[in-house]
N, CA, C and O atoms as CSV, one atom per row, in Angstrom:
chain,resi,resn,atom,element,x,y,z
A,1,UNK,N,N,14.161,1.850,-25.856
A,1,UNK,CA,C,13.570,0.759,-25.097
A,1,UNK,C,C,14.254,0.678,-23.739
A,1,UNK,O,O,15.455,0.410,-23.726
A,2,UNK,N,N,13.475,0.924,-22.361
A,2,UNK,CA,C,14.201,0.829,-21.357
A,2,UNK,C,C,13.820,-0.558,-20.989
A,2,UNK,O,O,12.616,-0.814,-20.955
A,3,UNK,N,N,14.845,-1.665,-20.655
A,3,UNK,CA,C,14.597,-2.769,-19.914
A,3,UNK,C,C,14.527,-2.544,-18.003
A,3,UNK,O,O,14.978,-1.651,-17.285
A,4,UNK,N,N,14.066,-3.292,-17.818
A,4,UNK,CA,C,13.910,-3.832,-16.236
A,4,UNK,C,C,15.301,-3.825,-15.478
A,4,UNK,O,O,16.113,-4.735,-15.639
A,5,UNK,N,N,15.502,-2.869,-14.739
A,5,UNK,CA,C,16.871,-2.550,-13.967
A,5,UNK,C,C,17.190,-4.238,-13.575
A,5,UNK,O,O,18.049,-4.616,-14.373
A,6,UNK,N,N,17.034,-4.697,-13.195
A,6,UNK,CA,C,17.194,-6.303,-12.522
A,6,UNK,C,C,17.399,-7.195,-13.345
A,6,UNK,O,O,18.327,-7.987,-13.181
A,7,UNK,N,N,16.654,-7.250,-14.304
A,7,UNK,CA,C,16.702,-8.100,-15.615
A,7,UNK,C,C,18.150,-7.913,-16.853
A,7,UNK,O,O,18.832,-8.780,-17.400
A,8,UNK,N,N,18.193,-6.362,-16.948
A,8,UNK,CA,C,19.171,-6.025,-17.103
A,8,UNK,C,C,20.632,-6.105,-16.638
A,8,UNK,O,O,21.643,-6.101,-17.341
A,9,UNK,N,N,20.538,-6.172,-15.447
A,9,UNK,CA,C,21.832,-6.585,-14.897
A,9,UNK,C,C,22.336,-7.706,-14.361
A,9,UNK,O,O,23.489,-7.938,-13.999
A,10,UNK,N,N,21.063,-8.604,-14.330
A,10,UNK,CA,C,21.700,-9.733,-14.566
A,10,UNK,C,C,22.351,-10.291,-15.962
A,10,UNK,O,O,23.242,-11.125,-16.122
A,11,UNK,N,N,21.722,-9.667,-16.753
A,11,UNK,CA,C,22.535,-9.782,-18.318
A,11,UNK,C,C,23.730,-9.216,-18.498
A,11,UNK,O,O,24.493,-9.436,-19.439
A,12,UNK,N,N,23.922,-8.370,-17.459
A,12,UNK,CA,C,24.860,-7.727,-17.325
A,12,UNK,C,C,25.227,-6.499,-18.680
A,12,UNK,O,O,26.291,-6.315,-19.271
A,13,UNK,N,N,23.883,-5.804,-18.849
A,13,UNK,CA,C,23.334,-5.069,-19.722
A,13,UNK,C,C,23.164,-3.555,-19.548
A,13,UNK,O,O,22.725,-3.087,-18.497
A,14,UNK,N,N,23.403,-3.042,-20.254
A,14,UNK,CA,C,23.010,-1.400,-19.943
A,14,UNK,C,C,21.006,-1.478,-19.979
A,14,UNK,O,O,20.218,-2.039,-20.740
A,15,UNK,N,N,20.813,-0.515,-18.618
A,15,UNK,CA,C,19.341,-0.554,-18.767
A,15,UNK,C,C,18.651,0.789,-19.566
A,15,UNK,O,O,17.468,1.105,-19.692
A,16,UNK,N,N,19.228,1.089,-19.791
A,16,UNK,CA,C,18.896,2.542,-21.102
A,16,UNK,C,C,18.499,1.747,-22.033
A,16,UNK,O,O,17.572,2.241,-22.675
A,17,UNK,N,N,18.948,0.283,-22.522
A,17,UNK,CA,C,18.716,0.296,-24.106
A,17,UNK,C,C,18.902,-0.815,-24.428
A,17,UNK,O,O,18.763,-1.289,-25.555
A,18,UNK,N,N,19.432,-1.650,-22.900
A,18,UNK,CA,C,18.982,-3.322,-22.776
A,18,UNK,C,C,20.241,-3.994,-23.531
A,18,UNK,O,O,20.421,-5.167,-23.205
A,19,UNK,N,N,21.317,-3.372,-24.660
A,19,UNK,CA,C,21.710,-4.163,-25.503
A,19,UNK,C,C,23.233,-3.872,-25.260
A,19,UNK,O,O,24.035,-4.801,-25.354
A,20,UNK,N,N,23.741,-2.328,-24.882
A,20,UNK,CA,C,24.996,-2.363,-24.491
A,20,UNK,C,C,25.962,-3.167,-23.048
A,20,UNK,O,O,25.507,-3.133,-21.905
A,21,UNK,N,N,27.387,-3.882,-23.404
A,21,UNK,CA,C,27.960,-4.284,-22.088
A,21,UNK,C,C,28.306,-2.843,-21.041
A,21,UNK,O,O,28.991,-1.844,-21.258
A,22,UNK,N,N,27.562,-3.235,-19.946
A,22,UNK,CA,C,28.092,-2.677,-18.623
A,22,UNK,C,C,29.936,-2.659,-18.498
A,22,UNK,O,O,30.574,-1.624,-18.305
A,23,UNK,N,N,30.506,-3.928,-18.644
A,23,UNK,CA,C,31.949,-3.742,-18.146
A,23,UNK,C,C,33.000,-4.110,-19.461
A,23,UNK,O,O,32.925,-4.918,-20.387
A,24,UNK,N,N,33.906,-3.196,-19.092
A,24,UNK,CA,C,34.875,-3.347,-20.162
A,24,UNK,C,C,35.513,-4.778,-19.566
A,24,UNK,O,O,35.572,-5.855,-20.160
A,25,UNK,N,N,35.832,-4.558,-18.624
A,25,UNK,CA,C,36.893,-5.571,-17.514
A,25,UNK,C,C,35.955,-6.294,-16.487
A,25,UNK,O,O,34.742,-6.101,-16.403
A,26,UNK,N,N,36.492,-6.920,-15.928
A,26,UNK,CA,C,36.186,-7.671,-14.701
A,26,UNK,C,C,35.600,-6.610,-13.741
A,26,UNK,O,O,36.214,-6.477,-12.681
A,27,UNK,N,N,34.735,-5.991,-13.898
A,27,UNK,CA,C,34.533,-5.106,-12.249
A,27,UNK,C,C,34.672,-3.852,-12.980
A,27,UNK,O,O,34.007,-2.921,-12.525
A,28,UNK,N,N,35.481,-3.585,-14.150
A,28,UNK,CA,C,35.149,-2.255,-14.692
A,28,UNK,C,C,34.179,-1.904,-15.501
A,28,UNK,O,O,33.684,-2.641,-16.354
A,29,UNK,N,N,33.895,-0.874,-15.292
A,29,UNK,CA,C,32.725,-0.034,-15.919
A,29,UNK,C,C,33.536,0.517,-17.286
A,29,UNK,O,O,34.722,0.822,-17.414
A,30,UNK,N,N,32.223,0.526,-18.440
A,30,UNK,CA,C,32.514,1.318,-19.713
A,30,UNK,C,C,32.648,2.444,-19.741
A,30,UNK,O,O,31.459,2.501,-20.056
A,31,UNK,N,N,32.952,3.489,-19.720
A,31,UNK,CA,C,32.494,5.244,-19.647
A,31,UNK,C,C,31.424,4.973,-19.935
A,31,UNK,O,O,30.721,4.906,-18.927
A,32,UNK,N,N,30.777,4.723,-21.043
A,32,UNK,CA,C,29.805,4.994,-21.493
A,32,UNK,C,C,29.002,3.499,-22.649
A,32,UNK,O,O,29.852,2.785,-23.182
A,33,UNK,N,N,28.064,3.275,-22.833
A,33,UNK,CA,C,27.146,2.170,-22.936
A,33,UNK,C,C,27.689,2.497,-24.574
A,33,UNK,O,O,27.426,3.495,-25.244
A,34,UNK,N,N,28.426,1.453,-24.913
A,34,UNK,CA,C,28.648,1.073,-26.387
A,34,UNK,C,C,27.580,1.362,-27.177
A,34,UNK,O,O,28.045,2.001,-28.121
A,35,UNK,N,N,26.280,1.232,-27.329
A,35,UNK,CA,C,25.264,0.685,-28.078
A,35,UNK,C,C,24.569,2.395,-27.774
A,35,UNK,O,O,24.589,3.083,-28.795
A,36,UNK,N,N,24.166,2.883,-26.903
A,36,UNK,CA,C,23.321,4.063,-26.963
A,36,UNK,C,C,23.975,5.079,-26.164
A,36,UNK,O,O,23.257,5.988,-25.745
A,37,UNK,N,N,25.432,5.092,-25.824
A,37,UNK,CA,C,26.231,6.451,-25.285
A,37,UNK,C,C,25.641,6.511,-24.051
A,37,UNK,O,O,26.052,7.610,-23.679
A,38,UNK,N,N,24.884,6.045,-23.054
A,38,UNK,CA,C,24.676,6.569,-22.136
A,38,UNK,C,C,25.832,6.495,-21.363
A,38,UNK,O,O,26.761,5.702,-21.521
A,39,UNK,N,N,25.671,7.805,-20.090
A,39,UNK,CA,C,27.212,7.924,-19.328
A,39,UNK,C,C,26.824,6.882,-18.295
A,39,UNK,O,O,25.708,6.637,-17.839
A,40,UNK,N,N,27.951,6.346,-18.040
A,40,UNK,CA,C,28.188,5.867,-16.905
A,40,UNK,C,C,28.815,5.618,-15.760
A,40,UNK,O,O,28.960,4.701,-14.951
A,41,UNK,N,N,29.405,7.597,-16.087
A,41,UNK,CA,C,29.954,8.107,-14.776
A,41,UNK,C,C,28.572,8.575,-13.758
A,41,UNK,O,O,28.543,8.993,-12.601
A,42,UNK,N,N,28.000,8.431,-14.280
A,42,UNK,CA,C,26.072,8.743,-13.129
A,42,UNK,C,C,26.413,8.201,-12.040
A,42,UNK,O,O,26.407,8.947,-11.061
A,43,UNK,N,N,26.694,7.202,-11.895
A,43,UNK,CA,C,26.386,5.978,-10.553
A,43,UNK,C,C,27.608,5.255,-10.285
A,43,UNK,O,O,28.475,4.703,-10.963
A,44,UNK,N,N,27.403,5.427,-9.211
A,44,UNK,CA,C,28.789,4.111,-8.480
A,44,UNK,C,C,28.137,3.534,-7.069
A,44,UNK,O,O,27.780,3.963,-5.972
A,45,UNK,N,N,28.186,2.708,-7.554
A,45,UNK,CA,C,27.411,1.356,-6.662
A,45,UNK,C,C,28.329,1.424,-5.240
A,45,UNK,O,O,27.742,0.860,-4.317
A,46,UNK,N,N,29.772,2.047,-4.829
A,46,UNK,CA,C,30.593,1.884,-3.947
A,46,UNK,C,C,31.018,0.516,-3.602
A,46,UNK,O,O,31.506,-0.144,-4.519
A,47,UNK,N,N,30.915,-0.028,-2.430
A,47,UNK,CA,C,30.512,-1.229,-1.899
A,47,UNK,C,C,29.335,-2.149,-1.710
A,47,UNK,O,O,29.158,-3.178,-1.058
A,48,UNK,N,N,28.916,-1.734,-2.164
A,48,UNK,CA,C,27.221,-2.142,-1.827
A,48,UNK,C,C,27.044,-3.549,-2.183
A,48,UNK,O,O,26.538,-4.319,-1.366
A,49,UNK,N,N,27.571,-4.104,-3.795
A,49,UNK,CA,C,27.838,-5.116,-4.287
A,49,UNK,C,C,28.837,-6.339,-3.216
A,49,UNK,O,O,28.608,-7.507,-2.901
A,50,UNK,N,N,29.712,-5.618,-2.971
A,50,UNK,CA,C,30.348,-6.942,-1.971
A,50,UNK,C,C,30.063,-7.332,-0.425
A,50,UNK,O,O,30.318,-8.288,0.307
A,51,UNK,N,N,29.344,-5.982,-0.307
A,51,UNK,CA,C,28.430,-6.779,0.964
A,51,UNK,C,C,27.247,-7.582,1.002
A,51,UNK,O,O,26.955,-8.424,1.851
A,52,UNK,N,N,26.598,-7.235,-0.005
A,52,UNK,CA,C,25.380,-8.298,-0.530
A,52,UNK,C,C,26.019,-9.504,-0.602
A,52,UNK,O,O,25.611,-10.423,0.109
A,53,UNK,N,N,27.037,-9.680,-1.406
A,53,UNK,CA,C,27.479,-10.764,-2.070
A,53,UNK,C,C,27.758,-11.561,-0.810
A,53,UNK,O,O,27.033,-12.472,-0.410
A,54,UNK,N,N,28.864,-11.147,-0.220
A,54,UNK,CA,C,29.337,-11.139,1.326
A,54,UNK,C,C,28.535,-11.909,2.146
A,54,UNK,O,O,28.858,-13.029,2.542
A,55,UNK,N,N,27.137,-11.150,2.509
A,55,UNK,CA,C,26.423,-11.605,3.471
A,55,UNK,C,C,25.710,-12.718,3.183
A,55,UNK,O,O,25.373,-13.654,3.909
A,56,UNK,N,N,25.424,-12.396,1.454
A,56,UNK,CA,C,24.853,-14.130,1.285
A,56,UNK,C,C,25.789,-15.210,0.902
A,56,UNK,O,O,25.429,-16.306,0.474
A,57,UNK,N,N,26.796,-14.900,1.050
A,57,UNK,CA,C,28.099,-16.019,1.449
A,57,UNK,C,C,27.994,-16.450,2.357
A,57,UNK,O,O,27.798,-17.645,2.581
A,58,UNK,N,N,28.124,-15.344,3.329
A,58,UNK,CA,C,28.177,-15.647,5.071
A,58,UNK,C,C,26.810,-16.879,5.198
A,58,UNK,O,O,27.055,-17.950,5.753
A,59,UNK,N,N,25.745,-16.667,4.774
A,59,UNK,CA,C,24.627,-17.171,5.115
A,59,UNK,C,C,24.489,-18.536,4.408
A,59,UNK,O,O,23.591,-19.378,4.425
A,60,UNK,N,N,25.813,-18.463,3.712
A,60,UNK,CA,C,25.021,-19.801,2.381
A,60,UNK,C,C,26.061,-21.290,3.458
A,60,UNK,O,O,25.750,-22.385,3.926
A,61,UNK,N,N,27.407,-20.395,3.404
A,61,UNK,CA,C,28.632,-20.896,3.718
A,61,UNK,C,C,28.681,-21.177,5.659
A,61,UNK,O,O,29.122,-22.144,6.280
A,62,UNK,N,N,28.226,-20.273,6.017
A,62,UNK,CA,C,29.078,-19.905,7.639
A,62,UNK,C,C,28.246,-21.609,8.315
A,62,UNK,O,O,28.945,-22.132,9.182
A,63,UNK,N,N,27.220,-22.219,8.053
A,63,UNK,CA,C,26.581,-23.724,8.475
A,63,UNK,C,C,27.802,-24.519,8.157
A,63,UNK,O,O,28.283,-25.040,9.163
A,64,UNK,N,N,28.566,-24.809,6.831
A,64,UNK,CA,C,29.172,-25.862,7.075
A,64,UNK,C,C,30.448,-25.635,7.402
A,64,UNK,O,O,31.204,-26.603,7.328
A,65,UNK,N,N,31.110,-24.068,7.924
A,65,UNK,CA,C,32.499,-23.883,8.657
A,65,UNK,C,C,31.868,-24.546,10.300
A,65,UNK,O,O,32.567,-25.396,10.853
A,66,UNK,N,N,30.654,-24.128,10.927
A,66,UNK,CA,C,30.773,-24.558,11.851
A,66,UNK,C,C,30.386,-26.123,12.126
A,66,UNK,O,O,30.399,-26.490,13.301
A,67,UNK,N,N,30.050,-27.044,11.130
A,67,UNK,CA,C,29.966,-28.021,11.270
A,67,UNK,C,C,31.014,-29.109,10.561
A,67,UNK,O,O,30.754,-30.311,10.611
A,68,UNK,N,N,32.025,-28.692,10.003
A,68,UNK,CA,C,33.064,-29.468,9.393
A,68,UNK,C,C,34.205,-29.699,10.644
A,68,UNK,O,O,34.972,-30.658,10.720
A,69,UNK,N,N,34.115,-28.640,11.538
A,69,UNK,CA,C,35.191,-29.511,12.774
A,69,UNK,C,C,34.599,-30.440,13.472
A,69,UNK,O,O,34.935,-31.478,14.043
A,70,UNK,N,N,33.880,-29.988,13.344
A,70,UNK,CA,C,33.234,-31.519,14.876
A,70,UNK,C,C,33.106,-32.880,13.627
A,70,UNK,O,O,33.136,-33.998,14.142
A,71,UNK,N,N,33.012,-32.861,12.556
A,71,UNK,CA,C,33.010,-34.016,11.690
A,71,UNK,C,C,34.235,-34.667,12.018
A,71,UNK,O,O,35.349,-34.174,11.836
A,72,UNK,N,N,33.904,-36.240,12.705
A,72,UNK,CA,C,35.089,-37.121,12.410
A,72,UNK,C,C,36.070,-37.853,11.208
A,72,UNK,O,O,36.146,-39.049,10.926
A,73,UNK,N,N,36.610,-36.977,10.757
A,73,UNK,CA,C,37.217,-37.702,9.916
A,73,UNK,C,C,38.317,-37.673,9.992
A,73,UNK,O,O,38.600,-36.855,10.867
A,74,UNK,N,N,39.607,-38.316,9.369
A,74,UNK,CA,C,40.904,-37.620,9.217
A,74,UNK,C,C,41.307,-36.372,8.923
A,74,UNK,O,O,40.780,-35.637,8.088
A,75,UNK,N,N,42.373,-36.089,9.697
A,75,UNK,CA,C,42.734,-34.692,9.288
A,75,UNK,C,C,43.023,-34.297,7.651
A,75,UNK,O,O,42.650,-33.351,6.958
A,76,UNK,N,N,43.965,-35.621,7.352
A,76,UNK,CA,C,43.824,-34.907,5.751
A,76,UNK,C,C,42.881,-34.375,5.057
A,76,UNK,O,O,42.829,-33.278,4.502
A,77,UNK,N,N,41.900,-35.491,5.142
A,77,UNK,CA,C,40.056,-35.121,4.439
A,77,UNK,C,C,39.933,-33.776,5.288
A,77,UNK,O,O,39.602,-32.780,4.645
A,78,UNK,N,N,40.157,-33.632,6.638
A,78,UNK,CA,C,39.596,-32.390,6.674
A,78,UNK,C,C,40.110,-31.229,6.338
A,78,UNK,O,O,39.291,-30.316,6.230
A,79,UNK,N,N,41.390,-30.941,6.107
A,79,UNK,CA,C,41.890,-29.807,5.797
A,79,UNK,C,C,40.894,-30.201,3.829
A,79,UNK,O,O,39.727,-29.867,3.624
A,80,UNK,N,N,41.561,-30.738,3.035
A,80,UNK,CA,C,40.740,-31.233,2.299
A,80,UNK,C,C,39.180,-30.671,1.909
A,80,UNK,O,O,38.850,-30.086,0.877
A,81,UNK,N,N,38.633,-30.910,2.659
A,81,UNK,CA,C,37.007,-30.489,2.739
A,81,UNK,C,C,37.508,-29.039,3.023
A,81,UNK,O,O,37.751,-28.668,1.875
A,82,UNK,N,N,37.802,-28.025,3.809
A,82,UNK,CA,C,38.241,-27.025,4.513
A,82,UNK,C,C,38.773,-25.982,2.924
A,82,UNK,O,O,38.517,-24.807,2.660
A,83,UNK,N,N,39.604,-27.063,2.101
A,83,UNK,CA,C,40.620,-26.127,0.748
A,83,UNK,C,C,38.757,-26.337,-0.421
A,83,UNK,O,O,38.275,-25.529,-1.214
A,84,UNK,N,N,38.382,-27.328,-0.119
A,84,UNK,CA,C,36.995,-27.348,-1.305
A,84,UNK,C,C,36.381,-26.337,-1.041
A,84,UNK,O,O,36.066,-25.595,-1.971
A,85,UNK,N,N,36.141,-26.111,-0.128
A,85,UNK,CA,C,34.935,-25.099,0.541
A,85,UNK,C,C,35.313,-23.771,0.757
A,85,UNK,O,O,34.514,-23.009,0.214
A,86,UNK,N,N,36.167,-23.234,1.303
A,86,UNK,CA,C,37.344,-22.223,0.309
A,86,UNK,C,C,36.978,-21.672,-0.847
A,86,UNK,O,O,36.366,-20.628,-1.072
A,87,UNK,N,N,37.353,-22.365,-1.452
A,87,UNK,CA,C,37.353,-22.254,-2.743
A,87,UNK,C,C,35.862,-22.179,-3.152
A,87,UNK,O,O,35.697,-21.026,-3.550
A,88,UNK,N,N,34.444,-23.015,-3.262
A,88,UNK,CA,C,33.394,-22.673,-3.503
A,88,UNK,C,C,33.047,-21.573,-2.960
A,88,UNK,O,O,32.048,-21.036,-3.437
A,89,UNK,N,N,33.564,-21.074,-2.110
A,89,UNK,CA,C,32.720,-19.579,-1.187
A,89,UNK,C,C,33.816,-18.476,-2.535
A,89,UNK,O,O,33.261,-17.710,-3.323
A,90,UNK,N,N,34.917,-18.618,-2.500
A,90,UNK,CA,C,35.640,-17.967,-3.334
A,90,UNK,C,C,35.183,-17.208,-4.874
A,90,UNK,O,O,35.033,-16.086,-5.358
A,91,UNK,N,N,35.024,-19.543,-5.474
A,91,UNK,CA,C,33.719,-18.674,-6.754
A,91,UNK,C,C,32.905,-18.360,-6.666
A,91,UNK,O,O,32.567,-17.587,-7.563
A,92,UNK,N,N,31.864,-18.646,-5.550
A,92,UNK,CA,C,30.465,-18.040,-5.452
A,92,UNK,C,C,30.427,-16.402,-5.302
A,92,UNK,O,O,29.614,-15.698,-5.901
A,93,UNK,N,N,31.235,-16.009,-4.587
A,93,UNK,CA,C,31.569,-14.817,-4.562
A,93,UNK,C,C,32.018,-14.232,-6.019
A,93,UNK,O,O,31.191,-13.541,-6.614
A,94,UNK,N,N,33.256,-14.469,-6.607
A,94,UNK,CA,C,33.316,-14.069,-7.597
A,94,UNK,C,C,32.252,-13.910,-8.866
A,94,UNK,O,O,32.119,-12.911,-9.574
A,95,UNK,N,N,31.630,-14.999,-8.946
A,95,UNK,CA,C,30.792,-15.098,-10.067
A,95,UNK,C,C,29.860,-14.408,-9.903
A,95,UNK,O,O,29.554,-13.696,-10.860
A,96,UNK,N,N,28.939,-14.311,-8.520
A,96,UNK,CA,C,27.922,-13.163,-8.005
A,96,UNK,C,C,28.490,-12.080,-8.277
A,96,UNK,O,O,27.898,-11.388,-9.106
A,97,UNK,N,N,29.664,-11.592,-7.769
A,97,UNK,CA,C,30.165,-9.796,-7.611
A,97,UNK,C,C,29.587,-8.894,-8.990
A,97,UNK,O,O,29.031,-7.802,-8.875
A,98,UNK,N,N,29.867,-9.664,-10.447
A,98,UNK,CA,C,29.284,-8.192,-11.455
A,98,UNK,C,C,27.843,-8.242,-11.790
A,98,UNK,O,O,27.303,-7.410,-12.520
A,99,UNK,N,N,27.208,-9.285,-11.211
A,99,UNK,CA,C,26.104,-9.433,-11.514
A,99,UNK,C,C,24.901,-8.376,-10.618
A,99,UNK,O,O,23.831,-7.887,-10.981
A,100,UNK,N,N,25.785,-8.307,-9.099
A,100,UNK,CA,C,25.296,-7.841,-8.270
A,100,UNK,C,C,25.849,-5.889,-8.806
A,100,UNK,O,O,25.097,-5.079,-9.348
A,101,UNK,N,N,26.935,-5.712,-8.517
A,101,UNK,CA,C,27.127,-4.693,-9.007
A,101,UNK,C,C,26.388,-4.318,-10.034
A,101,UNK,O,O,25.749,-3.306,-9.747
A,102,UNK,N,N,26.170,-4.750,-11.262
A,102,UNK,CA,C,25.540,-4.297,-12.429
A,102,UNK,C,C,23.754,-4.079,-11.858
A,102,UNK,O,O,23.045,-3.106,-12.119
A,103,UNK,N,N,23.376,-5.258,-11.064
A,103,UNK,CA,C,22.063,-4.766,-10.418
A,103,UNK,C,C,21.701,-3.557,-10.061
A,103,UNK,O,O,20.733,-2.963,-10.536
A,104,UNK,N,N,22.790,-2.935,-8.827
A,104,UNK,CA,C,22.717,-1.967,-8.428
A,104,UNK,C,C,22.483,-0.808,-9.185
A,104,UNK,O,O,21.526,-0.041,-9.298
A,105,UNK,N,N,24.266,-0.923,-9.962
A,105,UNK,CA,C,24.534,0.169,-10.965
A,105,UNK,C,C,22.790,0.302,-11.772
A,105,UNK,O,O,21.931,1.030,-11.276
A,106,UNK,N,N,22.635,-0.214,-12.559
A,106,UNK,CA,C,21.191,0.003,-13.265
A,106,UNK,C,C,20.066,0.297,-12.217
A,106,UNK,O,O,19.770,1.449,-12.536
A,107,UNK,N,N,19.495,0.068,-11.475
A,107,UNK,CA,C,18.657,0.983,-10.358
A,107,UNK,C,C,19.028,1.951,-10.069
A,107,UNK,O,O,18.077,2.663,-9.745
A,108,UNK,N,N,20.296,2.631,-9.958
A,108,UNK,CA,C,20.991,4.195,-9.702
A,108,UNK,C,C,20.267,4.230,-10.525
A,108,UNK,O,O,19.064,4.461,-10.403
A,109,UNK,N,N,21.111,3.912,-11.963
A,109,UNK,CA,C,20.780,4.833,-13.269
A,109,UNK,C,C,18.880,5.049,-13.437
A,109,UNK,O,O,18.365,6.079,-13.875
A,110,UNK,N,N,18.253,4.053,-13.060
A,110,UNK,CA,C,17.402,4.005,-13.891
A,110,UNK,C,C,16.573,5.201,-12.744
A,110,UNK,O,O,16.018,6.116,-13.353
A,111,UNK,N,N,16.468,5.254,-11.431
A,111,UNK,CA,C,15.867,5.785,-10.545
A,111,UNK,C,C,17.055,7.425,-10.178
A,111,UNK,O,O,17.101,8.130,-9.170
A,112,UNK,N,N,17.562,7.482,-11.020
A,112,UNK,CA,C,18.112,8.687,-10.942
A,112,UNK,C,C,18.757,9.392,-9.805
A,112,UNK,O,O,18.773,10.555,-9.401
A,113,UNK,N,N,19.402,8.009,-9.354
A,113,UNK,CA,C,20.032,8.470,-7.673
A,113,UNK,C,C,20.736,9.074,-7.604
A,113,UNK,O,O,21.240,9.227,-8.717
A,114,UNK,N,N,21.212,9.650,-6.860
A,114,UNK,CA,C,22.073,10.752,-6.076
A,114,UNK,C,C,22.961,11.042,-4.787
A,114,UNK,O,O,22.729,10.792,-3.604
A,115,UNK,N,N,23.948,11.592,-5.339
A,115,UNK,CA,C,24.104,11.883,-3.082
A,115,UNK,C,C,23.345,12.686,-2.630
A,115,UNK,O,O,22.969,13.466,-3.504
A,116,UNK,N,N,22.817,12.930,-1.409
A,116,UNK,CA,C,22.406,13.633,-0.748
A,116,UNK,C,C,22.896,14.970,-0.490
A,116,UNK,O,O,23.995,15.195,0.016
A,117,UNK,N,N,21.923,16.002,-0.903
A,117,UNK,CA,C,22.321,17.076,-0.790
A,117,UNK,C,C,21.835,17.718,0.566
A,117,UNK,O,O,20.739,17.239,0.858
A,118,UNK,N,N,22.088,18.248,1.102
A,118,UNK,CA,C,21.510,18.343,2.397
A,118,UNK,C,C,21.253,19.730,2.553
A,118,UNK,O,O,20.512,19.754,3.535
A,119,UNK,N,N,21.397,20.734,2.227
A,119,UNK,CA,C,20.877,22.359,1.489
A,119,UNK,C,C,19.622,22.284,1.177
A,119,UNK,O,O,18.790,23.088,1.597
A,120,UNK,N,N,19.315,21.152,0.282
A,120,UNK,CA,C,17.668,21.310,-0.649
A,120,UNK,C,C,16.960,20.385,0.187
A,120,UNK,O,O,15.854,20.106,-0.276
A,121,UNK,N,N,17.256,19.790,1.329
A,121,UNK,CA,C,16.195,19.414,2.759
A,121,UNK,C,C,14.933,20.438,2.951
A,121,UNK,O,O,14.980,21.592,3.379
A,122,UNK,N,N,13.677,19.618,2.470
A,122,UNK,CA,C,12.470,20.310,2.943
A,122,UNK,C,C,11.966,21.427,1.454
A,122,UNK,O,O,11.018,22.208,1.388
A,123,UNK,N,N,13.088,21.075,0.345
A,123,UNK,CA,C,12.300,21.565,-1.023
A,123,UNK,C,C,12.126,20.593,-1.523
A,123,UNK,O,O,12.872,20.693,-2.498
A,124,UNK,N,N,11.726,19.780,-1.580
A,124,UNK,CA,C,11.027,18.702,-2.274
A,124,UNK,C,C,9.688,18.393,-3.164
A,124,UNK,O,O,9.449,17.528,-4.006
A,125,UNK,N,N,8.860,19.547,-2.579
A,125,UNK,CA,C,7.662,19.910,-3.026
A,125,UNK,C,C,6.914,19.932,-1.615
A,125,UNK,O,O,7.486,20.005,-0.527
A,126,UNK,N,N,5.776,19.869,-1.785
A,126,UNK,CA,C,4.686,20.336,-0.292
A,126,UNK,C,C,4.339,18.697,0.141
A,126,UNK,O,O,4.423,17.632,-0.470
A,127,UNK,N,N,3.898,19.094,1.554
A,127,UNK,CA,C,3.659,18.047,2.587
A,127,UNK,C,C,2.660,17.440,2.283
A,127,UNK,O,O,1.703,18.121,1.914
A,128,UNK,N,N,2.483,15.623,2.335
A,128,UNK,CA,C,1.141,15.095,2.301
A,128,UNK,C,C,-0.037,15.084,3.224
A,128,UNK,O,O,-0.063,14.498,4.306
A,129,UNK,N,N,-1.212,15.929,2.590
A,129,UNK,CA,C,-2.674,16.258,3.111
A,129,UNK,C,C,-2.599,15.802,4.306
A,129,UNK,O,O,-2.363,14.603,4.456
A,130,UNK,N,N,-2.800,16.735,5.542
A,130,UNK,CA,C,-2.926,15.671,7.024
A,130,UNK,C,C,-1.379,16.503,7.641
A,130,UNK,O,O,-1.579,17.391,8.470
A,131,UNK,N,N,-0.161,16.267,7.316
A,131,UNK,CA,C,0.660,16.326,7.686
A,131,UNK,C,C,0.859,17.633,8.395
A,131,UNK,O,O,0.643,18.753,7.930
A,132,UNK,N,N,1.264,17.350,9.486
A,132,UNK,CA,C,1.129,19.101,10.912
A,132,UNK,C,C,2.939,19.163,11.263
A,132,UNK,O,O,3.713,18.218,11.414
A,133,UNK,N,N,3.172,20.451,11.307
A,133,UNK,CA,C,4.774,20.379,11.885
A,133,UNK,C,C,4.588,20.281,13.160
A,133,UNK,O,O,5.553,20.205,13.921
């Protein structure tokens, strides 16, 4: 049974078979999918996961860094507000990171990605109907 790369990793699920855990650890990967052996030396997501995560931090968060100085309040409250907000960008980040990773990771796997080989450029099979060099 292959599940839905997306669906799957938000379960934080192997998408081969829907039922094995993706991570042994926090951020680590299993060798291989408890439940149906698949490898899961195939794919490595690199960074990809913490810039997503990242940017929709930046986007969720970066409105109320620039609007908490000009707020009048006391300095205590504001450092205060400043250590809360910190900290929510902190867990938001954390709690997103394996969810996002595991996203990824399962779209490698499931779409059979690769590095780029750059030798087998232009064997791919033949050009679509129309197409002139």
């Amino acid at each position: 049974m292959h599940e839905h790369p997306v669906r799957a990793g938000l379960k934080l699920r192997c998408v081969s078979c829907g039922e094995g855990k993706l991570f042994r650890a926090y951020l680590k990967f299993h060798d291989e999918c408890p439940a149906c052996g698949q490898d899961f030396s195939v794919a490595d997501t690199a960074d990809g996961p913490a810039f997503f995560v990242g940017s929709l931090a930046m986007i969720l968060f970066a409105p109320f860094y620039f609007i908490l100085p000009m707020l009048d309040i006391a300095l205590p409250l504001k450092l205060l507000a400043w250590l809360v907000l910190l900290s929510a960008m902190g867990g938001f980040c954390l709690a997103l990171l394996p969810r996002f990773k595991a996203v990824l990771f399962n779209l490698q796997v499931r779409n059979r990605a690769e590095e780029a080989k750059w030798s087998s450029t232009g064997t791919h099979g033949k050009p679509p109907r129309g197409w002139r060099h």
